[in-house]
VOBA-1610 file (N, C-alpha, C; in pm, whole numbers, padded with zeros to 5 digits, always signed):
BEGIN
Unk+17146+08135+04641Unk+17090+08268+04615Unk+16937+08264+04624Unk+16901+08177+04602Unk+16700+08150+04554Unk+16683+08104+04733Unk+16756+08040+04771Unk+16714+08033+04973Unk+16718+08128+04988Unk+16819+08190+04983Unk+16824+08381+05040Unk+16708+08427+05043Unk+16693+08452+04885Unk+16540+08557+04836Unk+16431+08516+04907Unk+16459+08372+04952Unk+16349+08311+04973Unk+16319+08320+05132Unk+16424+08325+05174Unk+16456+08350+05342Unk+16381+08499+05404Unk+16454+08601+05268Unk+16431+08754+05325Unk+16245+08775+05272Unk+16206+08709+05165Unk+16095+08743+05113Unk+15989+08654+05329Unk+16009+08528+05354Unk+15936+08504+05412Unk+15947+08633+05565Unk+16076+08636+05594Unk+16128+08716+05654Unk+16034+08914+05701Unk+16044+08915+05568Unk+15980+09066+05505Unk+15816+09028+05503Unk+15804+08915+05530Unk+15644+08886+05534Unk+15598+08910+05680Unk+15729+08847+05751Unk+15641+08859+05935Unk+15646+08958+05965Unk+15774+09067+05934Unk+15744+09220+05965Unk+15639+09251+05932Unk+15623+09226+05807Unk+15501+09321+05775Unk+15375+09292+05842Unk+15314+09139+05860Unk+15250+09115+05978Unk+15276+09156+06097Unk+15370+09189+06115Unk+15394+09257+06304Unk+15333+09371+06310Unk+15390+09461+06217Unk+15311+09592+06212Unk+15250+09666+06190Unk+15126+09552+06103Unk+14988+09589+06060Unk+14920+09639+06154Unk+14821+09719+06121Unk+14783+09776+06239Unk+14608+09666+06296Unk+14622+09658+06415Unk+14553+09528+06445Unk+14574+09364+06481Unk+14713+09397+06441Unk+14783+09248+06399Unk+14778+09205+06567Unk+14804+09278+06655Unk+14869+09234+06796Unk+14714+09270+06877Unk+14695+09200+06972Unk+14566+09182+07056Unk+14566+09322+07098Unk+14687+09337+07187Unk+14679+09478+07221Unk+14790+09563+07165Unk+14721+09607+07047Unk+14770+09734+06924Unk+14866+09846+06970Unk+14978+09918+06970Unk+14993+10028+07039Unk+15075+09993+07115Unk+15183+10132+07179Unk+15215+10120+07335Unk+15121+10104+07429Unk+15179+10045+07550Unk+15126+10021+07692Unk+15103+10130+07753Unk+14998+10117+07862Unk+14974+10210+07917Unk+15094+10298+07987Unk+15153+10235+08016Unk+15294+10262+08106Unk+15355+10336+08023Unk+15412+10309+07909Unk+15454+10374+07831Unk+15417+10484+07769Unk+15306+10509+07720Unk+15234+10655+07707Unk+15290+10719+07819Unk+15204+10690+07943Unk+15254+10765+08078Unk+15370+10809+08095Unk+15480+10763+08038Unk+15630+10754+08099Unk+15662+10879+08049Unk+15590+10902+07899Unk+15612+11049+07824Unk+15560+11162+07935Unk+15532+11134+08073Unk+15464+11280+08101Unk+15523+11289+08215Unk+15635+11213+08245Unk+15731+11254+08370Unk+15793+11360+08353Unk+15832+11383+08245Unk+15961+11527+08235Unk+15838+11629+08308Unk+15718+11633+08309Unk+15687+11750+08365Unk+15647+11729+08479Unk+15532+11596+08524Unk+15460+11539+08627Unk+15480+11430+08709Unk+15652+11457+08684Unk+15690+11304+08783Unk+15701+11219+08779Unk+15751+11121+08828Unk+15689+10948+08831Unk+15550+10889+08888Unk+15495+10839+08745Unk+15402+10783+08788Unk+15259+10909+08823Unk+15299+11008+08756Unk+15183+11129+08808Unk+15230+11220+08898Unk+15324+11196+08958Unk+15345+11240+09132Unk+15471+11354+09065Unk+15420+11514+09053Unk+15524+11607+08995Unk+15580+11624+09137Unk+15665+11684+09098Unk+15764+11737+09174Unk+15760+11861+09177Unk+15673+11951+09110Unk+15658+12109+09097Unk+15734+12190+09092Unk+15715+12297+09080Unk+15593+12339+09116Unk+15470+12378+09067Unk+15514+12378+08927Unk+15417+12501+08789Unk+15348+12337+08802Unk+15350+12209+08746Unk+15322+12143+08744Unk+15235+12049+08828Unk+15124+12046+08793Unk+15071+11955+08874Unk+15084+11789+08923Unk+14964+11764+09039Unk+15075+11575+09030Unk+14886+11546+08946Unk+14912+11450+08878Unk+14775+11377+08805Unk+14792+11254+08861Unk+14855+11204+08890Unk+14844+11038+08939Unk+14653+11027+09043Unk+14628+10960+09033Unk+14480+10917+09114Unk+14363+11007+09052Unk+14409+11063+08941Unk+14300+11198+08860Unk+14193+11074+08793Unk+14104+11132+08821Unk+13961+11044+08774Unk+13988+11052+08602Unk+13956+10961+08577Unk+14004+10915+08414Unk+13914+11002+08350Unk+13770+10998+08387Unk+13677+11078+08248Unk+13721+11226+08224Unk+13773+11316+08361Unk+13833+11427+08419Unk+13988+11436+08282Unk+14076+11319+08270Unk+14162+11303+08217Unk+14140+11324+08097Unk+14061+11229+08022Unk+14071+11225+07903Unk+13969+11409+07830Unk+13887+11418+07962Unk+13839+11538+07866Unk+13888+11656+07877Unk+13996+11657+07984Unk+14064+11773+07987Unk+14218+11741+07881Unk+14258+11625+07784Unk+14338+11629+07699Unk+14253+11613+07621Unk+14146+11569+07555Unk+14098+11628+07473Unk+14056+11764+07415Unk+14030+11833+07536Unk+13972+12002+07544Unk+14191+12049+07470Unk+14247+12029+07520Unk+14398+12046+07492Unk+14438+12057+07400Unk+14363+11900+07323Unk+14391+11885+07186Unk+14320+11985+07087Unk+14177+12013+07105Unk+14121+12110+07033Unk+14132+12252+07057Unk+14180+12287+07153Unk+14216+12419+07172Unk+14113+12492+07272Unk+14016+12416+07286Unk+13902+12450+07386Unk+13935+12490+07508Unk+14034+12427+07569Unk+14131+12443+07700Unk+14270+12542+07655Unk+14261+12655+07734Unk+14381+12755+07687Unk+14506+12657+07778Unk+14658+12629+07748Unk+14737+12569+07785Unk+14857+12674+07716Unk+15000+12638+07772Unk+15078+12698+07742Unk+15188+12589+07619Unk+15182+12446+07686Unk+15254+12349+07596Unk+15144+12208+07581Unk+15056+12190+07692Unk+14972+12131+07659Unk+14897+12055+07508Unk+14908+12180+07513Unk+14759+12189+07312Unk+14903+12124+07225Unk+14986+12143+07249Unk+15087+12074+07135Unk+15096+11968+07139Unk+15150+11928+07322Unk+15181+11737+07337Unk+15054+11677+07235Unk+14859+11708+07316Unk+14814+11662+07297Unk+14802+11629+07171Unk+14849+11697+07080Unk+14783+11665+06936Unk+14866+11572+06866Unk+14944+11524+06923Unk+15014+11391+06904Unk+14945+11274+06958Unk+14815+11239+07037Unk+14829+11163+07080Unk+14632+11131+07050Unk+14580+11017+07020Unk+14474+10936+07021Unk+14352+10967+07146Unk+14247+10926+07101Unk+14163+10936+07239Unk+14176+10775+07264Unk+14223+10671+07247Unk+14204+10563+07262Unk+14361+10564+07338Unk+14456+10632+07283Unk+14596+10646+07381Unk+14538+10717+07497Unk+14480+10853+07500Unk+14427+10914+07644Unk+14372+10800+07732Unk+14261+10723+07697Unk+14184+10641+07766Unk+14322+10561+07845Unk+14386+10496+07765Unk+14468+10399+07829Unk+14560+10487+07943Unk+14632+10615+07913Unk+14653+10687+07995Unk+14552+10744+08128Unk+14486+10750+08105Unk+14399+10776+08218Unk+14424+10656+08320Unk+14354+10528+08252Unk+14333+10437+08347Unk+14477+10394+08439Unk+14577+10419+08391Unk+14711+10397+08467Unk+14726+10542+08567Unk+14659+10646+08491Unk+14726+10748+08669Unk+14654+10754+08759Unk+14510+10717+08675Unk+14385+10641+08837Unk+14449+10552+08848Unk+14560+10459+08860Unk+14583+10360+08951Unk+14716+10354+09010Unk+14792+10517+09012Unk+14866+10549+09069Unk+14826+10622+09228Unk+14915+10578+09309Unk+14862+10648+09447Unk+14909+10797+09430Unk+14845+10895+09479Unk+14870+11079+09483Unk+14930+11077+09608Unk+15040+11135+09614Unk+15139+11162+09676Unk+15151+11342+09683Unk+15078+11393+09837Unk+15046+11512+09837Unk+15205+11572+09854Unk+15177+11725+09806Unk+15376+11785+09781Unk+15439+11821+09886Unk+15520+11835+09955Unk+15557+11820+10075Unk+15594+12014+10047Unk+15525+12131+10038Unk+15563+12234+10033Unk+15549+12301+10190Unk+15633+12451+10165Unk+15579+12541+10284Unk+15427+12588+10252Unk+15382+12640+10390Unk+15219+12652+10374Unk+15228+12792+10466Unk+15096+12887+10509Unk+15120+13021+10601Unk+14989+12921+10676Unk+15051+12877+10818Unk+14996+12782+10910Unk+14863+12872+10979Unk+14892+13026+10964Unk+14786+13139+11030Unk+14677+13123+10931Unk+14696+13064+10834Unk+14521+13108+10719Unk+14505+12960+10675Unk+14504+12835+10756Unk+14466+12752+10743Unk+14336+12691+10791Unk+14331+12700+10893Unk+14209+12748+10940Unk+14084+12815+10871Unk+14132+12910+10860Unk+14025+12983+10769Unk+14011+12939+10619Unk+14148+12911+10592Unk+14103+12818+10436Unk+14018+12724+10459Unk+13992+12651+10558Unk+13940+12515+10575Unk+13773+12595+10580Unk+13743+12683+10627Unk+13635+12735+10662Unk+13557+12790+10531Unk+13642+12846+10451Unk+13632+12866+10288Unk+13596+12809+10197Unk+13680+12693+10202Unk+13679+12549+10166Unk+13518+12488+10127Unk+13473+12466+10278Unk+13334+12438+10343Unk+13258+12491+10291Unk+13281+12640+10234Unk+13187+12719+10188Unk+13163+12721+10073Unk+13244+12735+09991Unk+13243+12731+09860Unk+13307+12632+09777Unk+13378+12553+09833Unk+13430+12384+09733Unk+13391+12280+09822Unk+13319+12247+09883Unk+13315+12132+09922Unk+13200+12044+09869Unk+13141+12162+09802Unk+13021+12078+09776Unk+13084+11979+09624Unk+13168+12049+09538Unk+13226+11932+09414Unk+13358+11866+09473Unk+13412+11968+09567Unk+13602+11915+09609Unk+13536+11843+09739Unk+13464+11729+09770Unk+13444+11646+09840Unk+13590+11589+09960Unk+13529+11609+10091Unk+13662+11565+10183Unk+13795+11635+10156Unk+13745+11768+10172Unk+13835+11891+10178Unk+13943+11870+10058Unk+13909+11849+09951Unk+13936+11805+09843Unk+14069+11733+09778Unk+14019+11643+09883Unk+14091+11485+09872Unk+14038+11376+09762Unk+13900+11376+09751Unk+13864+11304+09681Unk+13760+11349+09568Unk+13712+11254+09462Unk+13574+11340+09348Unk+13452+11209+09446Unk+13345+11302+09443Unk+13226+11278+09452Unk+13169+11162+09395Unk+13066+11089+09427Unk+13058+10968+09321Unk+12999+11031+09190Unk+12905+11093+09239Unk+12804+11128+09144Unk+12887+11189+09026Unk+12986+11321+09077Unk+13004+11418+08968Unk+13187+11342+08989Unk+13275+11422+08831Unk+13387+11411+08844Unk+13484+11559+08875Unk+13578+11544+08936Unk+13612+11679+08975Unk+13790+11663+09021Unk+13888+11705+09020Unk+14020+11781+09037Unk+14039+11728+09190Unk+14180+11654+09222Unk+14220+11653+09390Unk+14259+11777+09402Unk+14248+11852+09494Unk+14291+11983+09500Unk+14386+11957+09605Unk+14389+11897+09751Unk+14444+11902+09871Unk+14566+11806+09868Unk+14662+11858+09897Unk+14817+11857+09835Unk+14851+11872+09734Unk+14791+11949+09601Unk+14859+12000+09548Unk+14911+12110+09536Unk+15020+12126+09418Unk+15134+12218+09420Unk+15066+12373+09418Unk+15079+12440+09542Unk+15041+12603+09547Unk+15030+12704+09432Unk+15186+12667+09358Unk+15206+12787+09224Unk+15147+12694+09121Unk+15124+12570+09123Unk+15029+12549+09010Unk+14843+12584+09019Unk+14817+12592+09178Unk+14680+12647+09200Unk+14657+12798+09183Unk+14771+12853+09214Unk+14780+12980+09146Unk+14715+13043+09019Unk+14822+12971+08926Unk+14834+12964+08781Unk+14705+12977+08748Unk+14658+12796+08787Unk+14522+12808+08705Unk+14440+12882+08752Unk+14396+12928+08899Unk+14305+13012+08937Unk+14290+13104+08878Unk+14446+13146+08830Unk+14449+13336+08760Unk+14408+13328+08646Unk+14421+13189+08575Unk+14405+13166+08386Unk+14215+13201+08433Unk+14181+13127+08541Unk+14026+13112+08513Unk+14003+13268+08576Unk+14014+13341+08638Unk+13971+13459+08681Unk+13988+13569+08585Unk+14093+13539+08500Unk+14096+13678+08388Unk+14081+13600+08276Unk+14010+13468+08242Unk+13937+13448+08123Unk+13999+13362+08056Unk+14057+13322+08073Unk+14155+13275+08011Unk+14154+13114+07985Unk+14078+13077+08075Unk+13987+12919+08033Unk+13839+12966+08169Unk+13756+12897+08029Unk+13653+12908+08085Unk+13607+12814+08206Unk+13497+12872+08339Unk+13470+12823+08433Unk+13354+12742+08395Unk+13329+12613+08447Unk+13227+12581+08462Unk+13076+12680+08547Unk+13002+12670+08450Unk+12904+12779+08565Unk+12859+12781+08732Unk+12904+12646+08803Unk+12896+12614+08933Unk+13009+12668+08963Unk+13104+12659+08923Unk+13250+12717+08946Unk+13248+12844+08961Unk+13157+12906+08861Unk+13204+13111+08810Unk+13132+13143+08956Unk+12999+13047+08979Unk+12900+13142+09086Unk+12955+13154+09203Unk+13033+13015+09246Unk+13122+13014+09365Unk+13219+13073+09395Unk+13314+13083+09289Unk+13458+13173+09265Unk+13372+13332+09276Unk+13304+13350+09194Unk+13275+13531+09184Unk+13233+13539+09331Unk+13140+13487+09413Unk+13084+13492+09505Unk+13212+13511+09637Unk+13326+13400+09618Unk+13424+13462+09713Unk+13530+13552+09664Unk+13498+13586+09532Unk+13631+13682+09529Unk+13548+13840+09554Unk+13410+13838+09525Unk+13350+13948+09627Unk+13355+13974+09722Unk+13358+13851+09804Unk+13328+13868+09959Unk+13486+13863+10043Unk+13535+13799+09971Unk+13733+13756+10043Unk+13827+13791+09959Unk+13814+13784+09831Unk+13931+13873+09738Unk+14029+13738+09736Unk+14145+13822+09720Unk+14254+13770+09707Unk+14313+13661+09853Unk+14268+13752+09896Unk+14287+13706+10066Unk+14215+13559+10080Unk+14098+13532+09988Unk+14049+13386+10045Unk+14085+13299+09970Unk+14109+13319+09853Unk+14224+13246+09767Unk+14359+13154+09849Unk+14391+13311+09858Unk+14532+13259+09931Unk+14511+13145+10060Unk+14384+13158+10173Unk+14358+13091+10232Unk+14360+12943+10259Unk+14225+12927+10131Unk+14190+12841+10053Unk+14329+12710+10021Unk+14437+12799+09942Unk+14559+12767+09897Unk+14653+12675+10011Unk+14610+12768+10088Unk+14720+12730+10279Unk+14666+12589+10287Unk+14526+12570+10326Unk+14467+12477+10383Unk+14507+12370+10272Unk+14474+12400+10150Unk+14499+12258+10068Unk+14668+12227+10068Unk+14740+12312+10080Unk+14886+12274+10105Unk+14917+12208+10252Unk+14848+12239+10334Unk+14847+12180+10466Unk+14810+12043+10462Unk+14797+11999+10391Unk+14700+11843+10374Unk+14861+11737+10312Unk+14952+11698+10430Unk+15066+11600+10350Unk+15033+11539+10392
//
């Protein structure tokens, strides 16, 4: 009986060392594992399947973590977003980030209107190219910024409409560019805009 006590007492000692917090070099789930929580909406590995959904895989990490942070505080209007996030660490974001920057982006294989591609591309040039770098394939060194080119149409939608009727705020390089073509092209250069980055598989 006194081995027993004596068995479960040493026993009840290493648990409790296991799951002190600190006890293990690297504390926490793996990066992988955080991540794995965000397939039901964004796929494997980042890469959604859409459409409301975007793909994040190859999303610049600082881009990552401050757009789930903005989530978590409410700063960023979201529909389920602001909830996940507030379950989750900025030291869990960080580690999340660095795994969907090191996922490859896998543009969505959608239909596109092949007549306003062209002119999206011309749009493009005009008003995003200067942050959506390489027809917005890639972020800039300098600044951090959103892949736009292959992603999902009804998720560029979405957010375009959240930012046009207020609904999350624009960066001020953003409002001058956006107001500037929805004066001059409306809806029509949007949609353009939209073609050309869906044209990009």
């Amino acid at each position: 009986m006194a081995n027993q006590t004596m068995k479960l007492a040493v026993l009840s000692g290493i648990l409790a060392l296991t799951l002190a917090p600190g006890a293990n070099a690297d504390d926490g789930a793996s990066a992988s594992m955080l991540s794995n929580t965000c397939a039901g909406c964004h796929g494997t590995n980042g890469n959604s399947v859409g459409p409301a959904s975007p793909t994040i895989a190859g999303m610049d990490p600082v881009v990552f973590v401050e757009t789930m942070e903005g989530f978590k505080s409410d700063e960023i209007y979201s529909t389920i977003m602001g909830r996940i996030a507030k379950g989750y660490e900025t030291a869990e974001f960080e580690k999340m980030a660095k795994f969907f920057k090191s996922q490859k982006f896998v543009a969505a294989k959608q239909s596109f209107d092949e007549g306003l591609v062209k002119e999206g591309g011309k749009l493009h040039e005009k008003y995003c190219e200067k942050c959506h770098a390489e027809g917005g394939k890639i972020t800039p060194d300098e600044e951090e910024y959103y892949i736009l080119a292959g992603q999902w149409t009804p998720y560029l939608k979405y957010a375009m409409a959240d930012f046009l009727e207020g609904t999350r705020t624009m960066p001020k390089k953003m409002k001058k560019k956006v107001d500037s073509l929805m004066k001059k092209e409306g809806d029509k250069g949007i949609a353009a805009i939209n073609a050309f980055y869906a044209s990009q598989q």
